[in-house]
C-alpha distance (Angstrom), angle and dihedral (degrees) to the residues before:
residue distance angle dihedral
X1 . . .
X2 3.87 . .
X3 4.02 115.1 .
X4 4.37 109.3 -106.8
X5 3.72 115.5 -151.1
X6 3.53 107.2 -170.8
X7 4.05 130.0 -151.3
X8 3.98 125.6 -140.5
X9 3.65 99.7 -100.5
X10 3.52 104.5 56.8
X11 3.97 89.2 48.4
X12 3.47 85.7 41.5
X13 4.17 91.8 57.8
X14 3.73 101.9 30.3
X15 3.55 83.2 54.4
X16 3.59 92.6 48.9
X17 3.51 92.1 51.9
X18 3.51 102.3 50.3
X19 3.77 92.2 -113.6
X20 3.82 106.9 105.3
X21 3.57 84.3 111.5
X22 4.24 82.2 77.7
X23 3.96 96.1 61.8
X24 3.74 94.0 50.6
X25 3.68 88.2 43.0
X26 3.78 96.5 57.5
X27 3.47 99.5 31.3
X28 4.13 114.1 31.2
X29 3.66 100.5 -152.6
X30 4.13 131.3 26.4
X31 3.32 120.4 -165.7
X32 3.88 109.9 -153.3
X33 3.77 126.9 -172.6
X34 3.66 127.0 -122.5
X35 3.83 96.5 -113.1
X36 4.01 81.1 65.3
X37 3.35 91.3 55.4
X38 3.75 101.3 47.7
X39 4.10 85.4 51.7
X40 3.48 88.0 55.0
X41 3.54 101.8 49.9
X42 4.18 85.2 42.5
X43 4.03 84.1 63.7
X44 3.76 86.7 39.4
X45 3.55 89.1 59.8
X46 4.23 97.5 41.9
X47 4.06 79.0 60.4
X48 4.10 98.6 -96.3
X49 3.58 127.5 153.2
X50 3.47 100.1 -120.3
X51 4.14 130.0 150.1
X52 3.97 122.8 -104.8
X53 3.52 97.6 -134.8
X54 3.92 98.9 -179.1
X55 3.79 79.2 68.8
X56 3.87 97.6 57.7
X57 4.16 110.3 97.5
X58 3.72 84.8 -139.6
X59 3.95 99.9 52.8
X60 3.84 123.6 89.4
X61 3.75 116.8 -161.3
X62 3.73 115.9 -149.2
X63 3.67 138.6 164.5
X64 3.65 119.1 -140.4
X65 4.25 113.5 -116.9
X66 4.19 90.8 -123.6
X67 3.71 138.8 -15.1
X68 4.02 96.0 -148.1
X69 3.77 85.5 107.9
X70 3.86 88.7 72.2
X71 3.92 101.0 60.4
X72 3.89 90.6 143.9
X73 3.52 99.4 44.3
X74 4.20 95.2 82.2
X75 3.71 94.3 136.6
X76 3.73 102.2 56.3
X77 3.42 128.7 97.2
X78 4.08 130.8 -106.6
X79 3.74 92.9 -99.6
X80 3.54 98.6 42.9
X81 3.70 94.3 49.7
X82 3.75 91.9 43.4
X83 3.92 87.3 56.1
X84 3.74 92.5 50.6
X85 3.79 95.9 51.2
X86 3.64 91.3 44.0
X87 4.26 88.3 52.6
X88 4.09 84.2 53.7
X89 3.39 94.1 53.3
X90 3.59 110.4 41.1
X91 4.10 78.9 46.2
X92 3.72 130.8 -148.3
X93 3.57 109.7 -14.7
X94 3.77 95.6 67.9
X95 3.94 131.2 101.2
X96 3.46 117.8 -160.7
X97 3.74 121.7 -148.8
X98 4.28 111.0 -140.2
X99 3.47 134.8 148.2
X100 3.79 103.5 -171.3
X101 3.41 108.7 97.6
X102 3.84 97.3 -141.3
X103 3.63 83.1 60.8
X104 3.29 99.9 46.3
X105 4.04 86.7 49.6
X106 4.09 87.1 52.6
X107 3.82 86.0 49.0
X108 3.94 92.1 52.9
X109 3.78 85.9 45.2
X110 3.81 96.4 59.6
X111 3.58 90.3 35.7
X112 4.07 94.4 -116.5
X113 3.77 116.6 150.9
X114 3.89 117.6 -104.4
X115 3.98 138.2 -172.1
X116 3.75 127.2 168.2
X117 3.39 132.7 -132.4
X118 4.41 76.1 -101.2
X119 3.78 79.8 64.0
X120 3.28 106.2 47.3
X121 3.93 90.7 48.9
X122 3.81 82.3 54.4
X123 3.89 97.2 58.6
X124 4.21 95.0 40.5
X125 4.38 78.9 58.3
X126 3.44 86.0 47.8
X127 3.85 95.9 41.6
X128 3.69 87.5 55.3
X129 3.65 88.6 -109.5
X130 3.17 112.2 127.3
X131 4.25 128.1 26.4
X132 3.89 97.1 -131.1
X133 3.19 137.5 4.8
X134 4.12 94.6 -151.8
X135 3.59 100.7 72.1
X136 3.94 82.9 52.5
X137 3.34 95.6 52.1
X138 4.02 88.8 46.3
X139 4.06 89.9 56.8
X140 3.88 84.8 40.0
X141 4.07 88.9 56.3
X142 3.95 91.7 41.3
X143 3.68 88.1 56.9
X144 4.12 88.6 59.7
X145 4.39 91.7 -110.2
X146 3.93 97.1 154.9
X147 3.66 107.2 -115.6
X148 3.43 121.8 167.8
X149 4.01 129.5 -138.4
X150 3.87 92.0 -119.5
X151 3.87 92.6 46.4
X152 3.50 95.6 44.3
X153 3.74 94.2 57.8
X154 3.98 90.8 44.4
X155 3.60 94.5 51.4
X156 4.39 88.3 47.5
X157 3.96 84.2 50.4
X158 4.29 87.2 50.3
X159 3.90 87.6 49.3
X160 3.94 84.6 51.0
X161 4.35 86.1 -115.1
């Protein structure tokens, strides 16, 4: 099985949809960096509802050795760069889980395997895990994820809705 590293936002709206049950279900273990945890205890502490992964059996924190192999990456955030150095260091049989699409472009870049939390949604339907993907994607869109018309109706049409 490949190694996940997983971002802040799609803990952040799993969580907030009651289905971070999903990510441990397709992937066993996540590894999450420590910059993701410190932005999730920074929402914590603005009064968010936000998960605690460091308390999850099936979450490994880790902290990535050195960030000097992201010189380009300036404009991403702690977690996201955290997640990408982690990827290049545990090497090519990683998939990293982002929904920012800078970060997804820097993951394309250095050739490091991405889903979304879109993605992941995708594989529970097909895992037989969930019913429907709409009425996720409803809660998701309550919640204020950005999620555009066009997408929307291409990820439905993946999820065979």
């Amino acid at each position: 099985m490949r190694k996940i590293i997983c971002n802040t936002s799609p803990l952040q709206y799993l969580h907030q949809a009651g289905r971070l049950d999903l990510l441990r279900a397709l992937a066993g273990n996540v590894t999450v960096p420590q910059g993701v945890i410190a932005e999730l205890d920074a929402g914590r502490r603005l009064g968010l509802d936000l998960p605690k992964p460091e308390t999850l059996p099936w979450v490994r924190v880790e902290t990535p050795l050195a960030l000097a192999a992201l010189p380009l990456a300036r404009d991403l955030g702690e977690g996201e760069s955290q997640v990408l150095a982690l990827a290049l260091e545990h090497g090519p049989d990683v998939v990293v889980i982002l929904d920012d699409m800078l970060a997804r472009q820097m993951a394309k870049t250095l050739r490091v395997a991405h889903v979304g939390t879109l993605g992941i949604l995708v594989q529970a339907k097909a895992a037989g895990l969930i019913p429907s993907l709409a009425p996720i994607l409803n809660q998701l869109d309550a919640l204020g994820f950005r999620l555009a018309a066009k997408t929307r109706q291409a990820v439905l049409e993946l999820a065979g809705e």
